[in-house]
C-alpha positions in Angstrom: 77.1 -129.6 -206.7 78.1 -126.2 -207.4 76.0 -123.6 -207.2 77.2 -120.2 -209.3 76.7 -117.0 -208.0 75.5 -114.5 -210.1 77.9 -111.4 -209.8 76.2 -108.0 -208.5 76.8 -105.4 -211.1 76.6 -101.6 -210.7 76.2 -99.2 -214.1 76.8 -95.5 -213.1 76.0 -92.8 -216.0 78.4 -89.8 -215.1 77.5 -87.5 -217.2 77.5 -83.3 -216.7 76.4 -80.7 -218.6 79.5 -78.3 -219.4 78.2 -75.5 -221.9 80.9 -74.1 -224.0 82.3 -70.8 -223.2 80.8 -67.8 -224.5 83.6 -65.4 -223.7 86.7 -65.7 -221.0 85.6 -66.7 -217.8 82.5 -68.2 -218.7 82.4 -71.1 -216.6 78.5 -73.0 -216.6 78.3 -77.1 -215.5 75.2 -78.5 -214.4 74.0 -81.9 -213.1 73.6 -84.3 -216.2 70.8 -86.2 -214.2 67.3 -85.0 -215.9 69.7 -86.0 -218.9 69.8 -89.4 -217.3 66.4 -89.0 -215.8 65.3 -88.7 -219.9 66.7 -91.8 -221.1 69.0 -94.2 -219.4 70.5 -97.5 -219.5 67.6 -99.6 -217.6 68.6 -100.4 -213.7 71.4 -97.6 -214.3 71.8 -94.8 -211.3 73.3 -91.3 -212.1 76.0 -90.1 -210.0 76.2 -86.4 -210.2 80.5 -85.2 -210.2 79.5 -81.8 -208.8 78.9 -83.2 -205.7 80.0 -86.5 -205.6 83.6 -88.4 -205.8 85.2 -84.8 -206.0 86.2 -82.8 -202.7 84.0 -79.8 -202.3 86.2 -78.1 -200.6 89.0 -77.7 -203.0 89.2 -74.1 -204.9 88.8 -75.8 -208.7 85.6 -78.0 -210.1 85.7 -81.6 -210.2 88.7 -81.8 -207.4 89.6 -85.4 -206.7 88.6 -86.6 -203.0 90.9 -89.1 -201.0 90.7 -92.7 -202.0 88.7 -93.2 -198.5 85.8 -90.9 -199.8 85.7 -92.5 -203.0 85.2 -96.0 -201.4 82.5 -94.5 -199.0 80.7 -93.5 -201.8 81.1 -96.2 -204.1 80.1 -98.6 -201.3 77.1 -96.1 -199.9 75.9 -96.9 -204.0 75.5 -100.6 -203.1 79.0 -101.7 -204.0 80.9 -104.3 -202.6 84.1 -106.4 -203.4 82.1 -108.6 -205.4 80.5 -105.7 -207.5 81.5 -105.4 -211.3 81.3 -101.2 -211.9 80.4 -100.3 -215.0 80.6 -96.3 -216.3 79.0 -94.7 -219.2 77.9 -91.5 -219.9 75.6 -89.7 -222.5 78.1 -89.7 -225.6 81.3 -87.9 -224.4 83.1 -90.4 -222.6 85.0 -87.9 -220.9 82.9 -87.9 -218.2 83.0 -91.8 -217.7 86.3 -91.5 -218.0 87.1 -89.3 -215.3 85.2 -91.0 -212.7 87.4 -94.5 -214.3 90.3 -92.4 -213.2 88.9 -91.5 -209.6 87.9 -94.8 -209.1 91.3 -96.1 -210.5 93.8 -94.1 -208.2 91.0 -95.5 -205.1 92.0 -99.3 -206.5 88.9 -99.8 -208.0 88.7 -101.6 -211.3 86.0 -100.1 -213.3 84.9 -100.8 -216.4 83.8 -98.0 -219.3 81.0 -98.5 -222.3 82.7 -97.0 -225.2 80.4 -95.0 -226.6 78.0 -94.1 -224.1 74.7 -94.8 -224.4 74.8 -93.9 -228.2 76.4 -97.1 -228.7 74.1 -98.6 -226.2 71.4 -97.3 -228.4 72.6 -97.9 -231.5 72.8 -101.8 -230.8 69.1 -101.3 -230.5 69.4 -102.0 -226.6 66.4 -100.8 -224.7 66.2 -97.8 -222.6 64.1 -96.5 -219.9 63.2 -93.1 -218.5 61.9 -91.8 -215.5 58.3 -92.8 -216.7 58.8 -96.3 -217.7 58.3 -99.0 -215.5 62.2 -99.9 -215.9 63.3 -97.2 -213.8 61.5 -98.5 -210.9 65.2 -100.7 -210.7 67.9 -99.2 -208.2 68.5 -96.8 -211.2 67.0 -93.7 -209.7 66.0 -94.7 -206.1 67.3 -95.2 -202.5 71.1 -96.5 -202.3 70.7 -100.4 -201.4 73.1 -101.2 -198.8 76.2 -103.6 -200.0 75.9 -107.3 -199.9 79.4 -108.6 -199.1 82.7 -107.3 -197.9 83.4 -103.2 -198.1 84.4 -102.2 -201.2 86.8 -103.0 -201.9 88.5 -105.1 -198.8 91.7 -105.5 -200.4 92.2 -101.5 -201.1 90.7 -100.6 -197.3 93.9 -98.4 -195.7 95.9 -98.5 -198.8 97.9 -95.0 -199.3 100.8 -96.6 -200.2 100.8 -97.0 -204.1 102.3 -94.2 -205.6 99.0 -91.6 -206.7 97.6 -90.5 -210.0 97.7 -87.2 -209.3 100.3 -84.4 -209.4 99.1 -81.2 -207.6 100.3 -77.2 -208.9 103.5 -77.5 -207.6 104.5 -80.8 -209.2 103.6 -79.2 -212.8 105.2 -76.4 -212.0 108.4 -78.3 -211.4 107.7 -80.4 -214.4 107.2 -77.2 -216.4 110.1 -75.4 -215.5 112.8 -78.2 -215.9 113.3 -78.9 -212.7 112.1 -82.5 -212.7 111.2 -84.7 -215.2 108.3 -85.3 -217.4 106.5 -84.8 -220.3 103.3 -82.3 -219.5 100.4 -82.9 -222.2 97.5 -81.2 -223.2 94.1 -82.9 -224.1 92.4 -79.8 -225.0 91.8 -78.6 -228.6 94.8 -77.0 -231.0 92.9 -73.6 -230.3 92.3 -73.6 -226.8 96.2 -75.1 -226.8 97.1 -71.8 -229.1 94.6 -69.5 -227.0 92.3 -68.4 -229.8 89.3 -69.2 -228.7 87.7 -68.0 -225.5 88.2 -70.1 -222.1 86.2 -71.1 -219.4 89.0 -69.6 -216.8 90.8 -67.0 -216.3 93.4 -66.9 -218.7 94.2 -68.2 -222.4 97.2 -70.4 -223.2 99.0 -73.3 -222.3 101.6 -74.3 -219.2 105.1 -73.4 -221.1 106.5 -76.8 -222.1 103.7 -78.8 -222.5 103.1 -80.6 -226.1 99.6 -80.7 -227.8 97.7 -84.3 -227.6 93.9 -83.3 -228.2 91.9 -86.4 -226.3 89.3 -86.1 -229.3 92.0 -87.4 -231.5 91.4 -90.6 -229.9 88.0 -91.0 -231.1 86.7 -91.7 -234.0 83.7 -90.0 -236.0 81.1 -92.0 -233.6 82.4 -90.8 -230.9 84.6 -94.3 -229.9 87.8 -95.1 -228.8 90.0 -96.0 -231.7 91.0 -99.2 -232.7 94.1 -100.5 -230.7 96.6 -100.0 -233.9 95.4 -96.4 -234.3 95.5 -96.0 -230.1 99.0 -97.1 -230.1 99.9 -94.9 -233.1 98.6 -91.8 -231.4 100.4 -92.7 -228.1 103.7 -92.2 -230.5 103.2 -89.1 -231.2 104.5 -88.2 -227.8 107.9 -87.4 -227.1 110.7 -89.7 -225.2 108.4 -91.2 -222.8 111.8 -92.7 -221.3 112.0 -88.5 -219.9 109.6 -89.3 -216.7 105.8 -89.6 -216.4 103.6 -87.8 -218.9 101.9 -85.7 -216.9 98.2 -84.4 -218.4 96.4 -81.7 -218.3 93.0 -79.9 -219.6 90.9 -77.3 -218.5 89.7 -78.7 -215.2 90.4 -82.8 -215.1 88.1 -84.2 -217.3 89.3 -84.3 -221.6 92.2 -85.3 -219.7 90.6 -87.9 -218.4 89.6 -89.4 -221.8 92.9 -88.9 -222.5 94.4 -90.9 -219.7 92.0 -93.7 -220.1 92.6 -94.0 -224.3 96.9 -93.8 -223.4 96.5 -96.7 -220.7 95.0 -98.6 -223.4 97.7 -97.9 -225.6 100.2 -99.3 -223.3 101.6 -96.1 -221.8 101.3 -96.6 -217.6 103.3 -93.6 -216.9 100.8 -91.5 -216.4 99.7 -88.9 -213.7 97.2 -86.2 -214.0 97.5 -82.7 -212.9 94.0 -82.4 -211.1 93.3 -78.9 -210.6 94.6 -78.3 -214.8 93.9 -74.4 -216.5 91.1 -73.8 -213.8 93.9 -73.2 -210.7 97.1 -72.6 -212.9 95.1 -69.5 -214.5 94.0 -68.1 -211.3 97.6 -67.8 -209.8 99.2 -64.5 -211.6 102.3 -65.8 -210.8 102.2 -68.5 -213.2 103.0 -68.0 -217.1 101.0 -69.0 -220.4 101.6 -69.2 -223.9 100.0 -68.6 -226.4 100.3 -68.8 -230.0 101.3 -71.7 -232.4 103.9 -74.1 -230.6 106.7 -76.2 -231.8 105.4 -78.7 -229.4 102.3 -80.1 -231.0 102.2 -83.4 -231.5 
């Protein structure tokens, strides 16, 4: 007789609390967890992206680690090869989205709850908080250690698919014409044009990039289109035949949500410039534009 075996499943809420900028250089993100800690999905943990799967040591937030880091963590949250990862966050989706994208480029498959926990609550799903006996789950306590194989065996030692990422250099060389690509924007037309102020140091845009806003993928509820109206966005892009469409945001993460709705809509050309507005607007060396472009898409 065959027994089944019930599969392990880990849901991770991502979320961070990015304040919108008061004037230019007004940078504020905190830990979404007393968010999380308010109301959560029940047997949920929160993973906090100011400290964890990102490399503290780079000069720009949110700063992808190596794929070895990411599986130390993932596995140090009780994952194993068997585990089903599930991400959501509290309505954004940009922030489940960017730790899809970390885990992604680490060989992890990951899964995302459009929505967030909206939808979640919306369905009339229950929730729990930090004062509900619910919680008492692995949600908000001490990392249980994994039950099978690392996590995951297969991607253990594996640097040699190509990466996700392009670093300052490679945009550069993307935005200058000397190699191909198509670089694209996920933040908003204003940010795009410079008219509003900026979390970094500078207002503008990387010359040659198009406009793609990633809240264009999402409809008034704050979910992913449906796959026509995915797709139809995903045209708006220019000859994708040109090389990979590079994105970019203000530090990684709209970006993010912009990668994860394109992938859905077929395009898997994609690479993501990591360190985005935040390091290309500290170097003085490197140009912006501002203004209303030709390029919007």
């Amino acid at each position: 007789m065959t027994v089944a075996v019930p599969v392990p499943v880990l849901v991770l809420d991502a979320t961070v609390a990015l304040s919108s900028p008061a004037h230019d250089g007004d940078y504020r993100a905190a830990s979404g967890a007393d968010a999380w800690a308010g109301a959560h999905i029940p047997g949920s943990r929160h993973v906090d992206l100011l400290t964890t799967f990102t490399d503290p040591t780079a000069p720009y937030h949110f700063a992808h680690p190596s794929r070895d880091t990411t599986r130390r963590e993932l596995a140090s949250l009780g994952a194993d090869e068997r585990t089903t990862v599930v991400l959501y966050d509290q309505g954004s989706l940009q922030w489940a989205a960017r730790l899809w994208w970390v885990l992604r480029d680490a060989g992890v498959r990951a899964r995302v709850l459009d929505g967030g926990l909206p939808a979640w609550t919306d369905a009339g799903l229950p929730v729990a908080s930090l004062t509900t006996a619910s919680s008492a789950a692995p949600s908000g306590g001490t990392a249980r250690p994994p039950t099978g194989e690392p996590f995951p065996r297969a991607a253990a030692g594996d640097d040699t698919r190509p990466s996700l990422w392009i670093d300052k250099d490679g945009a550069r060389t993307v935005s200058e014409g000397r190699a191909s690509g198509i670089l694209v924007c996920a933040l908003g037309a204003a940010h795009f044009e410079g008219t509003t102020p900026t979390r970094y140091s500078r207002r503008g845009r990387i010359p040659g990039s198009v406009s793609l806003p990633a809240q264009d993928f999402l409809d008034g509820d704050g979910r992913l289109l449906a796959d026509p109206d995915l797709s139809a966005r995903a045209a708006r892009l220019p000859d994708r035949n040109a090389g990979p469409v590079v994105l970019y945001c203000g530090g990684g993460i709209s970006a993010s949500l912009s990668a994860l709705a394109l992938t859905l809509a077929g395009v898997d050309s994609l690479v993501m410039y990591d360190g985005s507005l935040e390091e290309w607007t500290a170097d003085p060396a490197l140009p912006l534009l501002t203004g209303v472009a030709r390029g919007a898409v």
